[in-house]
C-alpha positions in Angstrom: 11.1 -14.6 -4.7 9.4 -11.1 -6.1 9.4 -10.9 -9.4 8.1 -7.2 -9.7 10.1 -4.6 -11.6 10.3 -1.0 -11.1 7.1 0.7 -12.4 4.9 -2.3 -12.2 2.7 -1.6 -9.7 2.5 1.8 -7.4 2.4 -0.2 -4.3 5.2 -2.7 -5.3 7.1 0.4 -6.1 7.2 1.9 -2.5 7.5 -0.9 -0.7 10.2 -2.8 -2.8 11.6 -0.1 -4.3 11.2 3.1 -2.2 9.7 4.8 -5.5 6.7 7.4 -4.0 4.1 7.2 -7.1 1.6 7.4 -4.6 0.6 11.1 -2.7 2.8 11.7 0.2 -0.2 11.4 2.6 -0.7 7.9 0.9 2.8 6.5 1.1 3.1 8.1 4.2 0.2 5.4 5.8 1.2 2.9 3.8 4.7 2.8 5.3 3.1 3.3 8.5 1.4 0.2 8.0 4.2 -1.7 6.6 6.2 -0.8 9.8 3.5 -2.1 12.2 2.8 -5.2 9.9 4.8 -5.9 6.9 2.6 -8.9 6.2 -0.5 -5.9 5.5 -0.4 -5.9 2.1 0.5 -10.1 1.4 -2.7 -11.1 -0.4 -2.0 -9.6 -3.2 -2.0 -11.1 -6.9 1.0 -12.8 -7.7 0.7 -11.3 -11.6 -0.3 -7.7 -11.0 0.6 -6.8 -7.4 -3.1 -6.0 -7.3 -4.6 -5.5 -3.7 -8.1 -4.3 -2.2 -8.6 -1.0 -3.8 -7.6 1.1 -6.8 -3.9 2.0 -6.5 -3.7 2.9 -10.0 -6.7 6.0 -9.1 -5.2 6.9 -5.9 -1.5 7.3 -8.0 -3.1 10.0 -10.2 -4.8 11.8 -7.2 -8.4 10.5 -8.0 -10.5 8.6 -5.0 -8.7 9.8 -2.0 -11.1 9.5 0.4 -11.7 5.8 -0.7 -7.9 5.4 -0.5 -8.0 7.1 3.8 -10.8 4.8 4.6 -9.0 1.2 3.4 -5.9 2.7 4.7 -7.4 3.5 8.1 -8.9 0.3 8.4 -5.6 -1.1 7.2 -3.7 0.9 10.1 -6.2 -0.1 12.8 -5.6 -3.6 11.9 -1.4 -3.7 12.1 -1.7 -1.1 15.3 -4.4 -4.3 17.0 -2.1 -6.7 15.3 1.4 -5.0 16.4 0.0 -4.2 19.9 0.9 -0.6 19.2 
C-alpha cells in the first residue's frame, strides 16, 4: 500500500497521480520508462518518495542535463530489461 498524497513528491505525482510537475521532456522519459519497466523507479524511500537524483531541481527547470543523463541511463536499462 502507497501512502503518497498528491503534491508529495514530483515523481509520485506522475506516476500515481498523472500530475505533470516535471518538464514535459521529463515526464515524457519518465513514462517511457515506466511503460518499459514499471519496477524502474522501486528503490525509492518509503518516507519521501526520494530516488537517485534531484527531482525537486529538475521540477523547477534547474539541472536538466543531470536529469537526461539518469534518465537515459534509466531508459537503456527497462529497453535491455523489456527486450525492446
Amino acid at each position: 500500500m502507497s501512502y503518497a498524497k498528491p503534491g508529495d513528491h514530483p515523481l509520485m505525482d506522475l506516476l500515481a497521480f498523472g500530475r505533470r510537475r516535471l518538464p514535459d521532456d521529463i515526464c515524457d522519459l519518465v513514462l517511457e520508462i515506466y511503460r518499459l519497466d514499471p519496477t524502474a523507479f522501486h528503490q525509492q524511500s518509503r518516507n519521501t518518495g526520494a530516488t537517485d537524483g534531484d527531482w525537486y531541481a529538475w521540477e523547477k527547470g534547474e539541472r536538466l542535463d543531470e536529469a537526461a543523463t539518469f534518465l537515459t541511463a534509466k531508459l537503456k536499462a527497462a529497453r535491455a530489461k523489456s527486450g525492446k
